[in-house]
C-alpha angles and dihedrals in degrees: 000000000000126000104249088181155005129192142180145201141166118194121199101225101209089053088043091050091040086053094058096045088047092058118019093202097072102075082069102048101051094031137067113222094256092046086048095065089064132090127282093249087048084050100049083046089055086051101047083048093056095044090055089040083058095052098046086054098037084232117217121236117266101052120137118228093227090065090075106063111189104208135172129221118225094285097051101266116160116225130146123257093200128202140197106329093008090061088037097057098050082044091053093043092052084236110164107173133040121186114202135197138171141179145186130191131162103308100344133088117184131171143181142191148180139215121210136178135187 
């Protein structure tokens, strides 16, 4: 395995929180149905996931948010349930392992992932 990637994001929570009460769109537009029942500091963790999701692949324009889910297994692990060009990207790139953490504390949400490929 070799790292492919590595990317990085820190979210203020109170900006993040001020943003989706400015424009109520916005929720829909970052976050999958299941990802825009959670809290505002989940949901600025989420964020800072899928940005950092967008610099380890060098993501193309065009790619919708809600193709990078940020889910957790029964014990609260982060990954990525990815979708469409999401999917299509780490397919393209021959990545085959993605590591995934978040974080949230006080006002601030931070990520980071890394790409790997065999």
């Amino acid at each position: 395995m070799s790292v492919r990637g590595i990317g990085v994001d820190v979210v203020d929570v109170e900006r993040f929180a001020a943003s989706l009460e400015r424009t109520p769109t916005l929720r829909q537009r970052l976050f999958t149905p299941a990802e825009a029942t959670l809290s505002t500091e989940s949901l600025a963790a989420r964020f800072a996931a899928k940005e950092a999701f967008v610099k380890a692949l060098r993501a193309p324009a065009g790619m919708s948010w809600t193709d990078i889910e940020v889910v957790t297994d029964d014990r609260g692990a982060p990954s990525f349930a990815l979708h469409d060009q999401a999917a299509a990207r780490v397919r393209d790139l021959g990545i085959t392992g993605l590591h995934l953490s978040i974080s949230h504390d006080g006002p601030v949400a931070t990520a980071f992932v890394v790409a790997e490929a065999d």
